[in-house]
N, C-alpha and C positions, 0 to 999 in steps of 0.2 A: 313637181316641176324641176326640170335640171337644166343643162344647158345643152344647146341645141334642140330643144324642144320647139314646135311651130303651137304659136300660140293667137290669140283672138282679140284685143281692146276690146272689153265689153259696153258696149252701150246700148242704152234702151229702143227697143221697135226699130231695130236698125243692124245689120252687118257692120260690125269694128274693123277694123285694117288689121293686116296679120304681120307679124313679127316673129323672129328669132331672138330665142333666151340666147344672150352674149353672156352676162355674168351672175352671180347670184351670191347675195350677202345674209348669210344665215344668223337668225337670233335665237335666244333658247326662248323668246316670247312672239310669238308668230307675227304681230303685229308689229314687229321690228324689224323683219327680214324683206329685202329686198331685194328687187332684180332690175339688169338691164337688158334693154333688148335694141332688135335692128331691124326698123322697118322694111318688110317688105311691099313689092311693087316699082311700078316706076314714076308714081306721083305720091307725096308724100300728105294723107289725109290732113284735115286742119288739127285730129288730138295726137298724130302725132311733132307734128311745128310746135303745139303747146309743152309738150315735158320733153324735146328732141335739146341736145347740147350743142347749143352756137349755131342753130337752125338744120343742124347734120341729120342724117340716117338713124344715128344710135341716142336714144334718150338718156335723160338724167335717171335717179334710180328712183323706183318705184316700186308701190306696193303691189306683191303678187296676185291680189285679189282682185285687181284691175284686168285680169287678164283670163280668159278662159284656153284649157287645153284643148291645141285642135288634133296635134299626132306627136308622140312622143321620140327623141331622138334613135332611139331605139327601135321603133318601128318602121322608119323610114328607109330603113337597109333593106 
């Protein structure tokens, strides 16, 4: 996962709302590393209001593993 990447909120028996990796907080223990991202659409799901910063677009940071890869920044060119 890098930034600009379109990625997926994963939740169970259900389509997640999709987002853009905005920034990415690397740890040498995977389980440390974090990202933010920026909802897309133009209503904002209820998980992303839950980890969203001051009710905005862009979340607090989060664990990558919350997130499935839908297309890489790279291939979006």
């Amino acid at each position: 996962m890098k930034v600009g990447d379109l990625v997926r909120y994963k939740v169970k028996g259900d389509q997640g709302p999709l987002a853009i990796v905005v920034k990415i907080a690397y740890s040498h223990a995977s389980y440390h590393s974090r990202v933010r991202v920026m909802w897309a659409g133009e209503e904002i799901p209820i998980q992303a209001k839950v980890i969203s910063v001051k009710g905005n677009r862009v979340s607090s940071w989060v664990s990558p593993e919350k997130f499935e890869l839908v297309a890489s920044a790279g291939s979006l060119r």
